[in-house]
N, C-alpha and C positions, 0 to 999 in steps of 0.2 A: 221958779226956784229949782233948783241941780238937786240933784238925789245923789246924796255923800254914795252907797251903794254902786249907782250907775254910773257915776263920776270915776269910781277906781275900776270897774270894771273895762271901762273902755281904755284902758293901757291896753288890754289885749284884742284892741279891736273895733269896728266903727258898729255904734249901735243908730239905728234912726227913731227916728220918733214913732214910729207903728211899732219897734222891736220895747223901744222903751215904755209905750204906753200896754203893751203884752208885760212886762215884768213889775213893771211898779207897783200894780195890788196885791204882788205876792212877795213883798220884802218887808219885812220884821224890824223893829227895836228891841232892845233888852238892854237893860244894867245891871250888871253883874257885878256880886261883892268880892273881893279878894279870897281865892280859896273855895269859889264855887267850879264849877263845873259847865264847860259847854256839850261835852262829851264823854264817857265812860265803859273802860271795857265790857264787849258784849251789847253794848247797846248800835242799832242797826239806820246805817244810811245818815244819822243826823244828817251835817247841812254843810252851806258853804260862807264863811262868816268872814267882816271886813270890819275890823276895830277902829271904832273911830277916838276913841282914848284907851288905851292900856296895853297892858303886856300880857301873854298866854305863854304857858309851855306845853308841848305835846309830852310824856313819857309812857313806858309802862312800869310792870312792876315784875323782878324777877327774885322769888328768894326771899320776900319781904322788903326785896331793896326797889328804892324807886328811878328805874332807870332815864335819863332825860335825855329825850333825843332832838327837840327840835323849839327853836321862841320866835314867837309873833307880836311886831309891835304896830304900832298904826298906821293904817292905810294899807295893811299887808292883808293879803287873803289866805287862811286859814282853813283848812279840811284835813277827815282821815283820810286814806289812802283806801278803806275798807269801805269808802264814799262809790267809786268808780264802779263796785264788782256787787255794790247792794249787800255785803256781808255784816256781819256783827264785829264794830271795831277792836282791834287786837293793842291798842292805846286808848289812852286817856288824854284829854284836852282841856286843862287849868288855869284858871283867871290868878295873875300874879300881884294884880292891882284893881279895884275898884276899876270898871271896865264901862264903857259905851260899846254896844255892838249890833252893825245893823248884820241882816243873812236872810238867806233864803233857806226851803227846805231841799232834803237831797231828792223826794219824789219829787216834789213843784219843778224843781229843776231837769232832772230827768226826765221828765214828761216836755218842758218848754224846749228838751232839744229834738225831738224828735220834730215840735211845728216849727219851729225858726232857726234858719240857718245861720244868721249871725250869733244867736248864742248859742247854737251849734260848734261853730267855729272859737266860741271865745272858753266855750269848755275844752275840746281840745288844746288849746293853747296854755291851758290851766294847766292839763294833764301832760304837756309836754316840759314846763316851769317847772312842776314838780319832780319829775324824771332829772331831768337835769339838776337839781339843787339835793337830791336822793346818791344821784352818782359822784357828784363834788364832795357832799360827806361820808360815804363809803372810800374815795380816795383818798381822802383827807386822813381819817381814823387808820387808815392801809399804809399810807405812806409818808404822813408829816411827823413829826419829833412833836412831845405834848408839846415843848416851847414854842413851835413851829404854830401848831394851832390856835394855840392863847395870842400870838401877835396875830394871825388872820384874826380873830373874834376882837382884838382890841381895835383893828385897822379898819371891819367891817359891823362893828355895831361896840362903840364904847361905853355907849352909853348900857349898855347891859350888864354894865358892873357896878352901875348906880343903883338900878335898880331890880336886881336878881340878888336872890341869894347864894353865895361862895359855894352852896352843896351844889346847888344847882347846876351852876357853870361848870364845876369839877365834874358832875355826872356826866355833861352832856359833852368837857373835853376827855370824859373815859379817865380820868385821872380819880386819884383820892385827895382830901378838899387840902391833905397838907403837902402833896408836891404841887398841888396850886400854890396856897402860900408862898411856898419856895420857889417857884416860875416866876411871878408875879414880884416878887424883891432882887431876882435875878435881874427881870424884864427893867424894873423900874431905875436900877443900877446900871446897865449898861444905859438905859434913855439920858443918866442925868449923865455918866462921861461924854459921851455923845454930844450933850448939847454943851458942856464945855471946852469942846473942841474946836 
């Protein structure tokens, strides 16, 4: 029987059965209720987790405001960034729905890449995904128009309007939730001329 974990792992990379049978006694379940928590500022190394039902969002919090910067839905792999360097996370990581989630720990893992070279290589790969999808939203937030971004986020995950909350979305396109509104009846107005065209 496939190990949901090992399964998504090897998108980035070939595991064998010696690498797989090294990782399998050290990968976790959990269900997590809506509004729990995988991770929390200041808390150190957590893990590296692969949702097999629901949605997370990473944010932090600045001001009392809760800033949102990043959403995880299934079969997506999930970590802080404060994972890599062994620090105390500087975000928090939020279950947006009643959740399945398998993971590893951040030491278990760090420790299995010093012995094996294919998850060796398949963390690398991790940390090279995440660099790139870190510099796509810093360019994004640098140089797209908020309308600009809310069509990328409708074109690359719609579904996240089904099931996110409107603050949400508006945090993490950097807007306030009423020039969302206002995007959003813009967007939906040019779509319908569009399609009567």
């Amino acid at each position: 029987m496939s190990n949901f974990f090992i399964e998504n792992l090897r998108k980035y990379g070939p595991i064998s059965k010696e690498t797989e049978t090294l990782l399998t006694p050290h990968i976790r379940h959990c269900i997590k209720k809506k509004g729990d928590h995988l991770l929390k500022k200041g808390q150190v190394n957590g893990g590296v987790y692969i949702l097999e039902k629901g949605i997370l969002r990473f944010y932090y919090v600045k001001d009392q405001k809760e800033i949102t910067t990043w959403f995880c839905q299934e079969n997506m792999v999930a970590f802080s960034s404060a994972f890599f360097f062994h620090m105390p996370s500087f975000e928090n990581i939020q279950l947006l729905e009643d959740s399945s989630i398998f993971y590893i720990s951040g030491d278990v893992l760090n420790r299995l890449y010093k012995e094996n070279e294919q998850i060796n290589t398949i963390g690398r790969k991790l940390s090279e995904e995440y660099c790139m999808e870190f510099e796509h939203r810093v360019a994004s937030l640098q140089t797209k128009t908020a309308l600009e971004r809310y069509k990328s986020l409708m074109e690359q995950s719609p579904e996240i309007f089904q099931r996110v909350a409107l603050g949400d979305i508006a945090s993490y396109l950097a807007i306030s939730q009423e020039t969302l509104s206002r995007i959003r009846k813009q967007y939906i107005s040019r779509s319908s001329i569009n399609f009567m065209r």
